[in-house]
C-alpha positions in Angstrom: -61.8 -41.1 137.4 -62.7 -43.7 140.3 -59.5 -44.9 142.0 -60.0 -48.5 143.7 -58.1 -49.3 146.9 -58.2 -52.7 147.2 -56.3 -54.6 150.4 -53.9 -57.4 150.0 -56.1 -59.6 152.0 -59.3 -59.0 149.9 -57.4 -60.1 147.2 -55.7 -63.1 148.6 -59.5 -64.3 149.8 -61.2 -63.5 146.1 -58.5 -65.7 144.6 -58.9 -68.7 147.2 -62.4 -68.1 146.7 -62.1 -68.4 142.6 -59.4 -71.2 143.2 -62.6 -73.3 145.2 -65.0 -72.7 142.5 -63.0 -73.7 139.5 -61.2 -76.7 141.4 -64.9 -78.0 142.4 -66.2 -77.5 138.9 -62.9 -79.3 137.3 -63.8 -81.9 140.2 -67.3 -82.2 139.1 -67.0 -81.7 135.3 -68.9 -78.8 134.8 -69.2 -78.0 131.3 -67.8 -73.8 130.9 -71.3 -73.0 129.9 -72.9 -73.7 133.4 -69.9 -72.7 135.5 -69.6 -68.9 133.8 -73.3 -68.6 135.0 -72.8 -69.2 138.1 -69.8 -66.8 138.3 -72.2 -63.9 137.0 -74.5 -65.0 139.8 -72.0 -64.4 142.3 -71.5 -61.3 140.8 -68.8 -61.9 138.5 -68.6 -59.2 135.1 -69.9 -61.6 132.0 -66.6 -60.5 130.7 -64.6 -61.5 133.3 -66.5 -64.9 133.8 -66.4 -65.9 129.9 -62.6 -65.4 129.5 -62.3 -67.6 132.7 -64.6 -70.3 131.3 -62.4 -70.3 128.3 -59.1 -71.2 129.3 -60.9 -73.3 132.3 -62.6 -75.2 129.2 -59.2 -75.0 127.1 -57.5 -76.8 130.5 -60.1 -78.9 131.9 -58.9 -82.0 131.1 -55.1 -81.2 132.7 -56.4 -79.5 135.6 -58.6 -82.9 136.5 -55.4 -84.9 135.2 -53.3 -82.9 138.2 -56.1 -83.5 140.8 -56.2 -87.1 140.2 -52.1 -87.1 141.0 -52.4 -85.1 143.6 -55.4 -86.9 145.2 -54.8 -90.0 148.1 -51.3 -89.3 148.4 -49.8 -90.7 151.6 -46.7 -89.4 153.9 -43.6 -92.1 153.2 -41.3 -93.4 155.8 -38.2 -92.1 154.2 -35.5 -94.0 157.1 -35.9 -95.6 160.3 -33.2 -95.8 162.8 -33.0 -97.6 166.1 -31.2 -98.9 169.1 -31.3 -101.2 172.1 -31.3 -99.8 175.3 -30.9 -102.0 178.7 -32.2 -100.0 181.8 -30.4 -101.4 184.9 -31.7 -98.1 187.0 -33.6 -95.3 186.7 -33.9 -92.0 189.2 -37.1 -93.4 190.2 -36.7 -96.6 190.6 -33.9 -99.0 191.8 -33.9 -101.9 189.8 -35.1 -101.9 186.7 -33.4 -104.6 184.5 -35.4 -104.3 181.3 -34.4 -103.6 177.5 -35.6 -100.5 175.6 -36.3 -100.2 172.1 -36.0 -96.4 170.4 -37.4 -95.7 167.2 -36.6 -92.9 164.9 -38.9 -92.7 161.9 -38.1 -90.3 159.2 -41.6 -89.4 157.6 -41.7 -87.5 154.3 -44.8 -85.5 153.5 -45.4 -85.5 149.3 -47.2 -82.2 149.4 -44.7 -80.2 151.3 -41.2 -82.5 150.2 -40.5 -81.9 154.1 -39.1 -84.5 156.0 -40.3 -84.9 160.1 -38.4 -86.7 162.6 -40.5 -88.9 164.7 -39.0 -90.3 167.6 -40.8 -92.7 170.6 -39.0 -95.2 173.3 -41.2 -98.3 173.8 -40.4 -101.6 176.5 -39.5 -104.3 174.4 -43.1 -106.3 175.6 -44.9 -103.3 173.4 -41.9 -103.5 170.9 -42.9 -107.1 170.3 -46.7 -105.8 169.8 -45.5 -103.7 167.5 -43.7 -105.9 165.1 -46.1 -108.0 164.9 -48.7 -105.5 164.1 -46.7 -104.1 161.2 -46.0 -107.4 159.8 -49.8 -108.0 160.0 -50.2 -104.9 158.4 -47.8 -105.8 155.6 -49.3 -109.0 155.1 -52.8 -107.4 154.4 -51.2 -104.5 152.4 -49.9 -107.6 149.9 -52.7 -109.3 149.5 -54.7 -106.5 148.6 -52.3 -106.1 145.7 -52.2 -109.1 144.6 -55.9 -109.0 144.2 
């Protein structure tokens, strides 16, 4: 009797590995036929590689539904805060007598559910920049919905 001894990480890497070929077939719609061949090429028991191709086969059509969900999704500003700041000093200078905008974005990522904090301080000359860039942004965003 032949007792294998098979590490953790050789495992983890043949399942990645197996995850990459049957996510690129589903992405390619590779019939089950073709796809078990090319599992036996790569060394794969015929076995083994036919009772994949089945239930890949008998799933094909959800696991491409899934990708498509999954595919172009885009972080979401989930909050904004912000605040007005008017610099009469600072330690390096004397006078500075300007206002400050601070942003805090709130940016959830749809893969992870996580939320990130993003925070930056801007003069109100690049604050005005800004605005306008987002509305101009926003603008374009709309019409390309509308068309």
């Amino acid at each position: 009797m032949t007792i294998f001894c098979i590490e953790s990480g050789d495992v983890k890497a043949s399942i990645a590995g197996l995850s990459f070929i049957i996510s690129s077939a589903a992405k390619y719609d590779v019939d089950g036929d073709s796809l078990s061949n090319e599992l036996q090429q790569l060394g794969l028991p015929k076995e083994h590689s036919s009772a994949l191709c089945k239930t890949y086969e008998d799933n094909l059509k959800k696991l491409q539904e899934e990708f498509r969900k999954r595919s172009l999704q885009l972080n979401y500003l989930e909050s904004t805060e912000w605040r007005v700041d008017y610099i009469i000093s600072s330690s390096q200078l004397q006078e500075v007598n300007e206002p400050c905008v601070q942003l805090k974005l709130k940016i959830r990522n749809p893969d992870t559910n996580h939320t990130e904090p993003i925070c930056f301080t801007m003069t109100s000359d690049k604050f005005k920049v800004f605005l306008n860039e987002l509305i101009q942004a926003h603008t374009s965003m709309e019409n390309l919905g509308q068309s």
